[in-house]
N, C-alpha and C positions, 0 to 999 in steps of 0.2 A: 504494500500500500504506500500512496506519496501523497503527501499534504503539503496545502503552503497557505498560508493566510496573509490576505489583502486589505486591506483599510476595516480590519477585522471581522471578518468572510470569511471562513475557514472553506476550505476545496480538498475533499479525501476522494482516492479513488482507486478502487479495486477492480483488476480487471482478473480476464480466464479467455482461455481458450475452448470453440466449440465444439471444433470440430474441424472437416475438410468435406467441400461437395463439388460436384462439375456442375456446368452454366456453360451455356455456349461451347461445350467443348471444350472446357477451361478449369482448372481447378483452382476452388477458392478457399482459403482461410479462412476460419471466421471467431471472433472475438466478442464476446460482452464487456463490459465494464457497468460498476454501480458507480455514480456519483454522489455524494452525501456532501450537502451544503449547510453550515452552519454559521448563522447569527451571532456572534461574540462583540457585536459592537453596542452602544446603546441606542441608534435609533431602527425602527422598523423599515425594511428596503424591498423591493420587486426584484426579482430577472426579468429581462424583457426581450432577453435576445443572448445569442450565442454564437461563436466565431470557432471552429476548428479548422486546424491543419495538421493534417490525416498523412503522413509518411510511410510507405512501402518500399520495402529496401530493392523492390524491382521497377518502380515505376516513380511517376514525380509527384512531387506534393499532390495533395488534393483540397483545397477549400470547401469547407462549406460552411453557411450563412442563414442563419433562420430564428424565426421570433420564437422566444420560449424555449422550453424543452418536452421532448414529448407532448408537444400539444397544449404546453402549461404555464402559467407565469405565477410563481411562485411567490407570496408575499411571508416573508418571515419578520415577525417581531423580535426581539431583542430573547437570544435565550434558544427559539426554536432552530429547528431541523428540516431539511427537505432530502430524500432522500431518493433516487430514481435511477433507472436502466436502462440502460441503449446496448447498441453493437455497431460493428464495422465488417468490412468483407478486404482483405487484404489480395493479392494476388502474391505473393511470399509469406512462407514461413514467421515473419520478423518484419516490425513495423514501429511504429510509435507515434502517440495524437497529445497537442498543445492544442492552447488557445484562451478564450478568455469568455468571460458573463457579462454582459451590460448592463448595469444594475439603475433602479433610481434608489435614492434616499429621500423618505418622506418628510423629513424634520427641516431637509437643506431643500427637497425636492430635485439636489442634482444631480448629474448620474456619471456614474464611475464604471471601471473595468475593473474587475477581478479575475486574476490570474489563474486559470486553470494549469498546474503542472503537468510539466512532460511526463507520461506515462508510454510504457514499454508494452508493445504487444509481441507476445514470442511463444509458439507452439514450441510444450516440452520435449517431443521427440527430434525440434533440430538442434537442441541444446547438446552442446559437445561435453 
C-alpha cells in the first residue's frame, strides 16, 4: 500500500492483480486497485474530478480525465472516509498509474489538487 497526504487528504491505495484475458486477439492484464480517501483537515471538501496517467511498460502513457469517481463526487466532512474500486487493463505484465483529485473546499470554496501516489501494477508471476 502507498499513501501520501495533500493539504490534509490522505490518498491510500491498494492494488492486485486479476488476472490475464484475450481481446482482439491480444492478451491483456488486468489490475484492480481500492482507493481510500480520507478527510484529516478541518474543513468539509468535494472530489469533483480526476486526472490519471496510466503507464504500461509496452506502450505510452495513457491519460484519462473525468468528473468524479465511479460515477461519484464525494463530499467528506472533517474526520470521514470515502473509500472505492476501479481497474485498469494493461497490455504488459508491469505498469504503474499517478495523478491527482480536484477537490473544492467548502469553508475557502476553492479548489485544490490532491496528489494521488505513484502506484505499481505488476503480475506476480513476472516477478523475478
Amino acid at each position: 500500500m502507498v499513501s501520501q497526504i495533500t493539504r490534509g487528504i490522505k490518498i491510500s491505495v491498494l492494488t492486485s492483480f486479476e488476472g490475464t484475458y484475450f481481446k482482439n486477439y491480444k492478451i491483456h492484464f488486468a489490475f484492480s486497485y481500492e482507493i481510500t480517501i480520507e478527510n484529516h483537515s478541518k474543513d468539509s471538501v468535494q472530489l469533483n474530478s480526476r486526472h490519471w496517467e496510466i503507464l504500461d511498460s509496452l506502450n505510452d502513457k495513457e491519460i484519462v480525465d473525468g468528473e468524479g469517481v465511479i460515477g461519484k463526487k464525494p463530499v467528506l466532512k472533517p474526520g470521514e472516509k470515502h473509500t472505492y474500486n476501479s481497474g485498469c487493463l494493461l497490455s504488459s505484465p508491469f505498469g504503474a498509474m499517478s495523478g491527482y483529485f480536484n477537490m473544492i473546499n467548502f469553508t475557502t470554496t476553492k479548489t485544490f489538487k490532491v496528489i494521488v501516489p505513484t502506484f505499481k501494477l505488476s503480475a506476480p508471476f513476472a516477478l523475478n
